[in-house]
VOFI-88086 format. One record per atom (N, C-alpha, C): z, y, x; residue in three letters. Coordinates in steps of 0.1 Angstrom, whole numbers, plus 5000, padded with zeros to 4 digits. Each point is the difference from the previous one (the first is absolute). Example, Ala and Ser with C-alpha at 12.3 -4.5 7.8 and 13.67 -1.06 7.14 Angstrom:
VOFI-88086
507849435132ALA500050124991ALA500050125009ALA499350114996SER500050115009SER500850114992SER
END
This chain:
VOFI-88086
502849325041UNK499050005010UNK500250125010UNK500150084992UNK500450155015UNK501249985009UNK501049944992UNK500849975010UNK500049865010UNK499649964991UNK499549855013UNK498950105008UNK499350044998UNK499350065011UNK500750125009UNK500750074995UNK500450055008UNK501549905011UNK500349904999UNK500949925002UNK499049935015UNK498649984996UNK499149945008UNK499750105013UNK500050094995UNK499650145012UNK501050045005UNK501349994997UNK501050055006UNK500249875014UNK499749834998UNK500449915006UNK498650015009UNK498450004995UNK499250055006UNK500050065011UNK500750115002UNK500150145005UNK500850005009UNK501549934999UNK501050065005UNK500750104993UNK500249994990UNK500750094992UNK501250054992UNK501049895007UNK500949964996UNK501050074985UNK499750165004UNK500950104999UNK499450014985UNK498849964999UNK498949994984UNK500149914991UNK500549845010UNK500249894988UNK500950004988UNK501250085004UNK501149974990UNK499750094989UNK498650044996UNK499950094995UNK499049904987UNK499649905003UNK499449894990UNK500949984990UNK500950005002UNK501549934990UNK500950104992UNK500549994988UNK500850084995UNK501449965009UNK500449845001UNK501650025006UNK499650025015UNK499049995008UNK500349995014UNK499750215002UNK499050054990UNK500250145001UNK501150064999UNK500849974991UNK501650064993UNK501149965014UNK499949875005UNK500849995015UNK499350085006UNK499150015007UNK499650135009UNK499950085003UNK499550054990UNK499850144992UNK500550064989UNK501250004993UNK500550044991UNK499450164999UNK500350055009UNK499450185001UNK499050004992UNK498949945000UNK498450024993UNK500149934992UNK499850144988UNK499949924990UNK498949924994UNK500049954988UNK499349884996UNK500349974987UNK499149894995UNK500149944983UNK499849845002UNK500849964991UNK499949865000UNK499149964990UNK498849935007UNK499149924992UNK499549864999UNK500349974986UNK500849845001UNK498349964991UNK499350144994UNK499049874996UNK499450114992UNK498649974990UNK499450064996UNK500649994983UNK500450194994UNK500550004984UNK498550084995UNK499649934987UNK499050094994UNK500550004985UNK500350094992UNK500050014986UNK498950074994UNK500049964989UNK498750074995UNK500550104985UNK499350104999UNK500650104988UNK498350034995UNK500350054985UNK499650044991UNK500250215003UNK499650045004UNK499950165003UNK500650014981UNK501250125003UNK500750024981UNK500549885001UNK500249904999UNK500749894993UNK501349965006UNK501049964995UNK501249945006UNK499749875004UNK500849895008UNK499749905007UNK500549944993UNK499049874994UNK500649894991UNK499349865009UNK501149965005UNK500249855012UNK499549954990UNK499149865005UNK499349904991UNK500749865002UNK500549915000UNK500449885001UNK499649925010UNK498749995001UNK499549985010UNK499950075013UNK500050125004UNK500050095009UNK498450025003UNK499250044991UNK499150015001UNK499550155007UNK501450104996UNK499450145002UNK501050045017UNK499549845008UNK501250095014UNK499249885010UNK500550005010UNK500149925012UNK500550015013UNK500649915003UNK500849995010UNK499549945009UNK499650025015UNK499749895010UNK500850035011UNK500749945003UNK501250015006UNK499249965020UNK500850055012UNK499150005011UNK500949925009UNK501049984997UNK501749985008UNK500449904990UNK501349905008UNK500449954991UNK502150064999UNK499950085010UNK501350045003UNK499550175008UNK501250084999UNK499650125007UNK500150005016UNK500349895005UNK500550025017UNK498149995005UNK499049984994UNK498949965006UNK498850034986UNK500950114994UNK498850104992UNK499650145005UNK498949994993UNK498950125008UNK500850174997UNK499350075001UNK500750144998UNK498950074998UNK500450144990UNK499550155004UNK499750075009UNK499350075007UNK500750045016UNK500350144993UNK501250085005UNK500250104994UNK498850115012UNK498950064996UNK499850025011UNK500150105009UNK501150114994UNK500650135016UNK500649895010UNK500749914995UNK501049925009UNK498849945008UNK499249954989UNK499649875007UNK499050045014UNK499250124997UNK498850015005UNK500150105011UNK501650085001UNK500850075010UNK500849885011UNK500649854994UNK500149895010UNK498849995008UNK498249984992UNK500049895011UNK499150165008UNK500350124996UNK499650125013UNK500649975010UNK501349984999UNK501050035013UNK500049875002UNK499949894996UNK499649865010UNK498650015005UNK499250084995UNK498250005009UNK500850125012UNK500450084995UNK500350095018UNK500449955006UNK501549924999UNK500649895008UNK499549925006UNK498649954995UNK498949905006UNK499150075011UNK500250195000UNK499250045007UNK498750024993UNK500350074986UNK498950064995UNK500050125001UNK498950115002UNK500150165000UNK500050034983UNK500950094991UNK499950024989UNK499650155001UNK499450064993UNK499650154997UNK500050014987UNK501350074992UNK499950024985UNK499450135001UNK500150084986UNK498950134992UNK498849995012UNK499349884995UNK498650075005UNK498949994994UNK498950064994UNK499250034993UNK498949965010UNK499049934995UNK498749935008UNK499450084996UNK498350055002UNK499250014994UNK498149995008UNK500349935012UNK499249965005UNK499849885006UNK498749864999UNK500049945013UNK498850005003UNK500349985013UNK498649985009UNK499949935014UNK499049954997UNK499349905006UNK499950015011UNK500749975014UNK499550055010UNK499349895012UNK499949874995UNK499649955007UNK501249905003UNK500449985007UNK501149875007UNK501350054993UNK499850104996UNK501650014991UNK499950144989UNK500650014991UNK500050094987UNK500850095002UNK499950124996UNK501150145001UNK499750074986UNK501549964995UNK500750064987UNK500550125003UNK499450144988UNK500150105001UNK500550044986UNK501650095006UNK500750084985UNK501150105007UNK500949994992UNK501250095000UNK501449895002UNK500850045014UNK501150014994UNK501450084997UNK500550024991UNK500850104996UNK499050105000UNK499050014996UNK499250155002UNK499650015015UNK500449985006UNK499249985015UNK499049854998UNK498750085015UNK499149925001UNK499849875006UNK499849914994UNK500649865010UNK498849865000UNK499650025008UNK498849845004UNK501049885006UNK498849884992UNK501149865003UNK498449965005UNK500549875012UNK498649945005UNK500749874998UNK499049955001UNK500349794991UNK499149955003UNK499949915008UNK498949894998UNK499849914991UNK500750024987UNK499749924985UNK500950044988UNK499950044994UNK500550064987UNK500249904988UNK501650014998UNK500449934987UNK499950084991UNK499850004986UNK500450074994UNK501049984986UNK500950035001UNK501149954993UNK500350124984UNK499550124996UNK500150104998UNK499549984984UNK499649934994UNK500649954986UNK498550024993UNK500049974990UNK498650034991UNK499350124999UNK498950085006UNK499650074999UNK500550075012UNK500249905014UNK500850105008UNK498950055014UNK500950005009UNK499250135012UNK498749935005UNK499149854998UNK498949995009UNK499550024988UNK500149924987UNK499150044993UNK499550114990UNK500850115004UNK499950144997UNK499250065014UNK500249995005UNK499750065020UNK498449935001UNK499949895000UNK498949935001UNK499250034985UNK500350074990UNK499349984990UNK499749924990UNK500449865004UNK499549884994UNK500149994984UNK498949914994UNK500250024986UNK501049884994UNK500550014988UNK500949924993UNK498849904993UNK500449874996UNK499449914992UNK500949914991UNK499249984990UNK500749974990UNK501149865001UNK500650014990UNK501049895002UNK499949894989UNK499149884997UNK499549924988UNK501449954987UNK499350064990UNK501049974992UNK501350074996UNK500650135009UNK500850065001UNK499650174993UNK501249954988UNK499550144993UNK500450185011UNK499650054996UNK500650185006UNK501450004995UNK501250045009UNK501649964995UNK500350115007UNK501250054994UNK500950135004UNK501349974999UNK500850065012UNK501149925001UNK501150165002UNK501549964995UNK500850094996UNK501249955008UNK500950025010UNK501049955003UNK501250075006UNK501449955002UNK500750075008UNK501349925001UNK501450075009UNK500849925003UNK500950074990UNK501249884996UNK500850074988UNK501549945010UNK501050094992UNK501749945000UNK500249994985UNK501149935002UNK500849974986UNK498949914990UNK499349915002UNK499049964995UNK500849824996UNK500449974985UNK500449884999UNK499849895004UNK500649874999UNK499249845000UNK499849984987UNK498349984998UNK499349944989UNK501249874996UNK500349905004UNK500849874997UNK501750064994UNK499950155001UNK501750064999UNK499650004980UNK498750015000UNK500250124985UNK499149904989UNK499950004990UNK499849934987UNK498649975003UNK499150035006UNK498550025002UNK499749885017UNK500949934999UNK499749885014UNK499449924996UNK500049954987UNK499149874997UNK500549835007UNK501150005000UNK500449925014UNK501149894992UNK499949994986UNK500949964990UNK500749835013UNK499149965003UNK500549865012UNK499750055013UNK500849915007UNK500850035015UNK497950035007UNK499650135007UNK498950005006UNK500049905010UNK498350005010UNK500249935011UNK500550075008UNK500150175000UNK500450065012UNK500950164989UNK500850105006UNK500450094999UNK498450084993UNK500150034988UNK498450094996UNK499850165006UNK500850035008UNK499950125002UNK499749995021UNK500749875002UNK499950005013UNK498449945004UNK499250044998UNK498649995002UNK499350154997UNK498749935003UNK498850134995UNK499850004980UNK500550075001UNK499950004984UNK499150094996UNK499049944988UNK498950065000UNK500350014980UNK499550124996UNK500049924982UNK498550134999UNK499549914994UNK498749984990UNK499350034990UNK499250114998UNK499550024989UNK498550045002UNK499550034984UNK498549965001UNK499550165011UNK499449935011UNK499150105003UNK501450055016UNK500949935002UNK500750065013UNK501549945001UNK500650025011UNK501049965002UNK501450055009UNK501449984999UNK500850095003UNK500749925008UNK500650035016UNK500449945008UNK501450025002UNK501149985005UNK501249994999UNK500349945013UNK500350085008UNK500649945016UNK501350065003UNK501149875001UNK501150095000UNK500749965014UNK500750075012UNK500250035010UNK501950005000UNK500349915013UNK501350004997UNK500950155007UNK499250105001UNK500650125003UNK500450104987UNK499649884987UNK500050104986UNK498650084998UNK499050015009UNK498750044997UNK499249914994UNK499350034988UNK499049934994UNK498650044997UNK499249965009UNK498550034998UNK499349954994UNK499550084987UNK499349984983UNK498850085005UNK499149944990UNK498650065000UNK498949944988UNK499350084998UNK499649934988UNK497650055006UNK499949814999UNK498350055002UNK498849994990UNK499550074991UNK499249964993UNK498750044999UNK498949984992UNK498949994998UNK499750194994UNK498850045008UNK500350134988UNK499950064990UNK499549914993UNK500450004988UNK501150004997UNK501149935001UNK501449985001UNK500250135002UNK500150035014UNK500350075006UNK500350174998UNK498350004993UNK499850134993UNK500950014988UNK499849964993UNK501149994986UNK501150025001UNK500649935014UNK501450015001UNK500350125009UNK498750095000UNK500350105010UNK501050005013UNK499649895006UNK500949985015UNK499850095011UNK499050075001UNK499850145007UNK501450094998UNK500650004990UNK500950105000UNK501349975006UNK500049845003UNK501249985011UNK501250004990UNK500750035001UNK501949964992UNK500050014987UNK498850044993UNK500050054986UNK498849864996UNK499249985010UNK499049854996UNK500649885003UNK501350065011UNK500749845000UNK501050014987UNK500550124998UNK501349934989UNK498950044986UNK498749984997UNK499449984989UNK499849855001UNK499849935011UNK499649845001UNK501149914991UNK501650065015UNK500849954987UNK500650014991UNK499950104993UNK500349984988UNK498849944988UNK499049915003UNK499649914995UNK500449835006UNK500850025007UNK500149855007UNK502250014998UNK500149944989UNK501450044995UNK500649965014UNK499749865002UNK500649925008UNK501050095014UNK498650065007UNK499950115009UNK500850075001UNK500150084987UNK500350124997UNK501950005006UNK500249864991UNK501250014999UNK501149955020UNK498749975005UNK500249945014UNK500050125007UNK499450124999UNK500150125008UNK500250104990UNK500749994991UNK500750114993UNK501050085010UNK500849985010UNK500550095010UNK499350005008UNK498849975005UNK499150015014UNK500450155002UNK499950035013UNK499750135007UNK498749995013UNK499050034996UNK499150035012UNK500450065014UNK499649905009UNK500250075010UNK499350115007UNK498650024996UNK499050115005UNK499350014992UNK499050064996UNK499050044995UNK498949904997UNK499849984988UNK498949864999UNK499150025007UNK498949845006UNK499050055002UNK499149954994UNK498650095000UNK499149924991UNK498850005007UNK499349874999UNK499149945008UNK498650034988UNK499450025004UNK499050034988UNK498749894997UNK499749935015UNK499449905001UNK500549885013UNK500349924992UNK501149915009UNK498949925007UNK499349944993UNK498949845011UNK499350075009UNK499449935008UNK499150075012UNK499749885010UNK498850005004UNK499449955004UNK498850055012UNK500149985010UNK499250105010UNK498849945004UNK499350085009UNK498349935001UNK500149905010UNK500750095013UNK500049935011UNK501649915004UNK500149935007UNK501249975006UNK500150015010UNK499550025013UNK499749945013UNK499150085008UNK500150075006UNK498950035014UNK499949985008UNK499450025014UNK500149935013UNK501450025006UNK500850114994UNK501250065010UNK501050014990UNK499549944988UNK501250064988UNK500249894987UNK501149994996UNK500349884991UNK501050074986UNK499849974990UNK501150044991UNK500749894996UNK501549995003UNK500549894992UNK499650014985UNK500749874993UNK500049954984UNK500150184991UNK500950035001UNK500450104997UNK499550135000UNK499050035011UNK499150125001UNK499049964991UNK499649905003UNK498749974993UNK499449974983UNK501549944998UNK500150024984UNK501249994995UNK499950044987UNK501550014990UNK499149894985UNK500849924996UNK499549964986UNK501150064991UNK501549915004UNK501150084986UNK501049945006UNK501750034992UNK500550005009UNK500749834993UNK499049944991UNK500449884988UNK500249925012UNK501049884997UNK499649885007UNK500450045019UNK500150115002UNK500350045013UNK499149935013UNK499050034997UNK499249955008UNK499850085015UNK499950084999UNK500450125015UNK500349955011UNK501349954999UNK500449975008UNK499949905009UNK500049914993UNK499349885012UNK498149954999UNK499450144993UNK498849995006UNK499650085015UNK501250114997UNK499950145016UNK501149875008UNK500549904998UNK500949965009UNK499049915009UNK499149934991UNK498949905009UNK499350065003UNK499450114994UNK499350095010UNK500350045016UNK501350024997UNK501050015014UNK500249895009UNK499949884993UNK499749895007UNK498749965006UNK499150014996UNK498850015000UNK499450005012UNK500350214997UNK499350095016UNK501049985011UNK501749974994UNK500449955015UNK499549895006UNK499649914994UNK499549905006UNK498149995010UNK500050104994UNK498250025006UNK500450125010UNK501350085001UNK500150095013UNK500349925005UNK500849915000UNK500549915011UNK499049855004UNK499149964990UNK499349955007UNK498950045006UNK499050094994UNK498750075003UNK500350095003UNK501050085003UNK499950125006UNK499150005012UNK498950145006UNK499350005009UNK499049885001UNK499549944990UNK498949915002UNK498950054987UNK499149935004UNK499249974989UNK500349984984UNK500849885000UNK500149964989UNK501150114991UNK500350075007UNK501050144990UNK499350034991UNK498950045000UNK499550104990UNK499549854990UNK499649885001UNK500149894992UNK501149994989UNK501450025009UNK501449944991UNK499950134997UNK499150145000UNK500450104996UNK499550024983UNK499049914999UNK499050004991UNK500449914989UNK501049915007UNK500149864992UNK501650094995UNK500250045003UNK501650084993UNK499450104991UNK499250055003UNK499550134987UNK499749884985UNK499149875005UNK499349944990UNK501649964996UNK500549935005UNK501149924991UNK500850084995UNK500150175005UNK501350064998UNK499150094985UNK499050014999UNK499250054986UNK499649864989UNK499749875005UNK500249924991UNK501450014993UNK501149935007UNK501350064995UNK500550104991UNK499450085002UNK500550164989UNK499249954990UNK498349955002UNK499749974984UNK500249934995UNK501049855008UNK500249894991UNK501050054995UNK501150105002UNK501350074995UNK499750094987UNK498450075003UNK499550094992UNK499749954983UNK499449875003UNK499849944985UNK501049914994UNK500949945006UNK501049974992UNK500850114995UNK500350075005UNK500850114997UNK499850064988UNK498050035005UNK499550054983UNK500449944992UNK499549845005UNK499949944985UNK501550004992UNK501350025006UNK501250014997UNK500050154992UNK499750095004UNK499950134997UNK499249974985UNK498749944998UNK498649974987UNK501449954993UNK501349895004UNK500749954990UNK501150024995UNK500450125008UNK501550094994UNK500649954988UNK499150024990UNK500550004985UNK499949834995UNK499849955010UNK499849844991UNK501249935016UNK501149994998UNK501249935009UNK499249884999UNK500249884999UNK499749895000UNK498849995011UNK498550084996UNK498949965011UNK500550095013UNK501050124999UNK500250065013UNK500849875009UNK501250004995UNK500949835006UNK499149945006UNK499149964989UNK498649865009UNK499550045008UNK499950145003UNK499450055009UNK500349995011UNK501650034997UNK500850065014UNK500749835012UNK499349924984UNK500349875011UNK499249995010UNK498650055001UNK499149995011UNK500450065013UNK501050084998UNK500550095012UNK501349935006UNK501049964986UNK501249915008UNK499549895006UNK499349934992UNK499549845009UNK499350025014UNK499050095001UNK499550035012UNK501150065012UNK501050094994UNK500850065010UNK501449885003UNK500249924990UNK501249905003UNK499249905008UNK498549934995UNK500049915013UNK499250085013UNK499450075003UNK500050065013UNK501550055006UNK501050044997UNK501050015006UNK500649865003UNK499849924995UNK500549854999UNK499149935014UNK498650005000UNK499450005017UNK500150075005UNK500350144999UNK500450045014UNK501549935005UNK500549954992UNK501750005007UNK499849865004UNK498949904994UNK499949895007UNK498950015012UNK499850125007UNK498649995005UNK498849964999UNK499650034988UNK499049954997UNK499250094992UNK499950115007UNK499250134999UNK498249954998UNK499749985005UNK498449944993UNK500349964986UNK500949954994UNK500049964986UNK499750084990UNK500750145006UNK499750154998UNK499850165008UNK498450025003UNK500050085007UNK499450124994UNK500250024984UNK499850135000UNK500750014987UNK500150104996UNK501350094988UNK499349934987UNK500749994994UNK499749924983UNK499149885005UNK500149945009UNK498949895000UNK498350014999UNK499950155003UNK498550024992UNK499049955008UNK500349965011UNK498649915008UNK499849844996UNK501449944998UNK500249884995UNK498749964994UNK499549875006UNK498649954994UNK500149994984UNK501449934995UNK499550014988UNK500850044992UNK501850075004UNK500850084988UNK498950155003UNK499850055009UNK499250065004UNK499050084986UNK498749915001UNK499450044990UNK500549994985UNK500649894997UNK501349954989UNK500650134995UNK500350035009UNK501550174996UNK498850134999UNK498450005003UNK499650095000UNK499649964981UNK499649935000UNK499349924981UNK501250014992UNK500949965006UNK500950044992UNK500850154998UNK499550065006UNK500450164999UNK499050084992UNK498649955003UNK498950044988UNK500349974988UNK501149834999UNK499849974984UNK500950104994UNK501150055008UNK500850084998UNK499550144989UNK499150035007UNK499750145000UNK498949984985UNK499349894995UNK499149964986UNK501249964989UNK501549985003UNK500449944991UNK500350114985UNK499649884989UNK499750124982UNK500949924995UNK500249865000UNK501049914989UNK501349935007UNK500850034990UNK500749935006UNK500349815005UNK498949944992UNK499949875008UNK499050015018UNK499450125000UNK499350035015UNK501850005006UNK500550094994UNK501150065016UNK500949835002UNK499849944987UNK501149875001UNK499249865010UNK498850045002UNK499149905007UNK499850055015UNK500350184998UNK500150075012UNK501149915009UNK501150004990UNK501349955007UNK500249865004UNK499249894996UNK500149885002UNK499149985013UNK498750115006UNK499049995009UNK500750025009UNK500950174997UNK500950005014UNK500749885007UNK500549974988UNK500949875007UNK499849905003UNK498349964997UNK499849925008UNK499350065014UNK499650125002UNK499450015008UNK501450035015UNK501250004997UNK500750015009UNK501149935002UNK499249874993UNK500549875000UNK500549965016UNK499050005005UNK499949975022UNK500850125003UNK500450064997UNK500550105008UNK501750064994UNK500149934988UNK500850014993UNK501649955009UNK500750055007UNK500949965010UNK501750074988UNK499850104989UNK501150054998UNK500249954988UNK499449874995UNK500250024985UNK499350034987UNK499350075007UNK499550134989UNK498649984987UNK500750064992UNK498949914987UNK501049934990UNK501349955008UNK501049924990UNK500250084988UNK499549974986UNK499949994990UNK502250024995UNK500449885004UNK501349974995UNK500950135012UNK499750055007UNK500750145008UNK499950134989UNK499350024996UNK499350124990UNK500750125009UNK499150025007UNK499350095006UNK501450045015UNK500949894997UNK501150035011UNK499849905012UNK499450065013UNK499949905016UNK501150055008UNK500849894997UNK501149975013UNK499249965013UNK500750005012UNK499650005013UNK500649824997UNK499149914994UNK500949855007UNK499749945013UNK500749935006UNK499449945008UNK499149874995UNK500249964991UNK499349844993UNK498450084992UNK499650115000UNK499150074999UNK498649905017UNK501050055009UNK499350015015UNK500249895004UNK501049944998UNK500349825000UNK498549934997UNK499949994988UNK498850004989UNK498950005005UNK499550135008UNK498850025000UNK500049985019UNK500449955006UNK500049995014UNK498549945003UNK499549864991UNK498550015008UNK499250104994UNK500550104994UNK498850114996UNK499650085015UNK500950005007UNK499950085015UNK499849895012UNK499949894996UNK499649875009UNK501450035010UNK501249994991UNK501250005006UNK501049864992UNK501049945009UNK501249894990UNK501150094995UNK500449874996UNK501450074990UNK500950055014UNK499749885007UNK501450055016UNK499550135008UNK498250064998UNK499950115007UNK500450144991UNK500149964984UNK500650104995UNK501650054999UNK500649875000UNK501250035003UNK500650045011UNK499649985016UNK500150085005UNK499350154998UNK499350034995UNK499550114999UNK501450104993UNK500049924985UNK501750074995UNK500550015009UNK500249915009UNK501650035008UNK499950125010UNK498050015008UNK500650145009UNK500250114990UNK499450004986UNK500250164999UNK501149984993UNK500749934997UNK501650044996UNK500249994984UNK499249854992UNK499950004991UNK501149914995UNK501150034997UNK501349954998UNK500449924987UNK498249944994UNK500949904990UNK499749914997UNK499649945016UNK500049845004UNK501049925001UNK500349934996UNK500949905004UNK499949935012UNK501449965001UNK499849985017UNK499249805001UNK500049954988UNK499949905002UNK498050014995UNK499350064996UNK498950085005UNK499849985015UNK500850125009UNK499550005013UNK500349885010UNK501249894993UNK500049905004UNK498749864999UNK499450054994UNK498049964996UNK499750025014UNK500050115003UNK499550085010UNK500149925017UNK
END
């Protein structure tokens, strides 16, 4: 989703120099210079904190959901010095003014336009604006400046998070601990790899410049125990209870100084003033599970461009101004309780999986209308307004959070599946896959009137984005 959206704003926009930036192969032609990670799909394993990894036959303790069916038109990492120093120097090029080291610490109101007051380099420096973005991250410059209070986030426990960039850091799939005994749907290392334990979880992003960005976020409970405050001595206490780990960054070298987040979620009071907006990103943090970030601050970016450019200087601005705060704080809490309820199921794999199908099914068929145009089918993140997966995915994240036996979590698992039956575009729920989703195309074949689409509008659909394992006598249908 973030990259189809960013793929959308770059053609939106005029952006040319932005598109090739959706794609792992059309990035690597382009842009070789910036670096990057190839991500073919979502890896979760799950561990026992102390115990060694004993694979189950079934693959009950992993999951694979693969996002690509090939790497010429899989998603990526963004490395982000490279990435977020590109698109500087293509916003100047565009005729943007940039001002690095500057410290804000006032705004004010002045009537037809706002004057930001701080430092730069230690000199004194005012900025005037007739509308203020604010891009400046959880807990950042309006709603520190402005005062505003934080609110809670439903269902999401208090988490502390520990992270940093490493060299010399293995491939999980190289060493005895892959779990991978048959051919995967995708490379297990070339994704977001996440592995699992009760109470938090450890991330694995690996970067084709040999940089690998690890982090581990947990509950504090967790957290405390594992004394993560102490940074290099709370990360190499983690793993050496996670053998698997251990033996995957037994040569790591840190590249800086850990850092440690002490309270990661956040949630702010306000979003929106008459002269002032925070994207996705200012306004709240949930976690970094599931990677939701990114293409919540991406539609957010969609969003308000679309209300400057249509209501700008009328009336109805401060309307679309209102209706972005409401959808862009719905959003974070429909993100905020699944997430918990994933978080409530660390220690039980099975109902987390059930869980996490409510996020792939919603994120594979919303990407599936957007590419057929058919954006009303889905216009907001997890489907949470949807009349009826909508409330569906909310009952079902409560049952989540009551389950005591294990025939509850096994009935848990049969509701999901039917409840994302309609929407079900990847597969997902197949019993006889155990717990491995390939990208098929006979998945999307399948389910074409689920999106009030044919078999001949999905097959063109494979053919623009470059899904290469049609047969030609397929598009001879066509």
């Amino acid at each position: 989703m973030a990259n189809l959206m960013l793929e959308e704003l770059a053609m939106r926009y005029n952006l040319p120099m932005v598109a090739p930036l959706s794609k792992w192969g059309s990035w690597q032609r382009t842009y070789p210079e910036l670096a990057c990670g190839l991500k073919r799909g979502f890896t979760f394993h799950h561990h026992v904190l102390g115990e060694a990894s004993r694979p189950s036959a079934d693959r009950q303790d992993q999951l694979l959901v693969a996002a690509s069916p090939h790497d010429e038109i899989a998603d990526t990492h963004w490395y982000r010095a490279d990435f977020d120093h590109f698109l500087l120097r293509q916003a100047q090029e565009c005729g943007v003014d940039y001002v690095d080291e500057v410290s804000l610490h006032r705004f004010i109101d002045c009537g037809d336009t706002v004057k930001l007051e701080g430092k730069h380099r230690e000199e004194p420096a005012v900025f005037h604006a007739k509308f203020v973005i604010d891009a400046t991250g959880p807990r950042g410059f309006l709603h520190r400046t402005l005062g505003l209070g934080e609110r809670e986030l439903p269902g999401m426990p208090a988490t502390q998070a520990l992270f940093n960039h490493f060299t010399g850091i293995r491939r999980l799939a190289d060493g005895s601990a892959s779990r991978t005994a048959e051919t995967p749907p995708y490379p297990i290392d070339d994704a977001a790899v996440h592995h699992v334990f009760d109470g938090g979880w450890i991330w694995v992003l690996q970067f084709n410049n040999g940089v690998t960005s690890a982090g581990v976020a947990a509950t504090d409970e967790v957290a405390t125990r594992l004394a993560l405050h102490e940074g290099a001595i709370g990360w190499n206490r983690l793993l050496k209870l996670i053998p698997a780990l251990q033996g995957q960054f037994c040569s790591a070298i840190p590249e800086r100084p850990f850092t440690y987040v002490p309270r990661l979620s956040f949630r702010t009071s306000a979003i929106v003033g008459s002269k002032w907006a925070m994207l996705p990103s200012a306004a709240g943090f949930v976690d970094p599970l599931l990677s939701t970030g990114f293409p919540l601050t991406l539609l957010g970016i969609s969003r308000l461009a679309d209300s400057i450019e249509r209501d700008w200087g009328t009336e109805k601005f401060g309307e679309a101004l209102q209706r972005y705060a409401v959808d862009t704080d719905a959003e974070l809490v429909a993100a905020s309780r699944l997430i918990g309820a994933l978080y409530r199921n660390m220690s039980d794999f099975p109902v987390f999986v059930s869980l996490s199908l409510l996020y792939f099914a919603t994120a594979s068929f919303s990407e599936t209308a957007r590419r057929l145009d058919k954006t009303k089918l889905a216009t907001s993140f997890l489907l949470h307004d949807h009349l009826t997966f909508g409330p569906a995915s909310r009952q079902l994240i409560e049952q989540a959070l009551r389950l005591r036996t294990q025939e509850e979590s096994a009935e848990l698992a049969r509701d999901i599946v039917r409840a994302i039956e309609p929407i079900n575009v990847a597969g997902l729920g197949d019993r006889s896959r155990r717990n491995w989703y390939p990208v098929d195309a006979e998945d999307l074949l399948h389910s074409a009137h689920k999106l009030g689409a044919t078999r001949e509008d999905i097959l063109q659909l494979l053919h623009r984005c470059g899904f290469a394992e049609l047969t030609s006598s397929e598009f001879a249908r066509t």
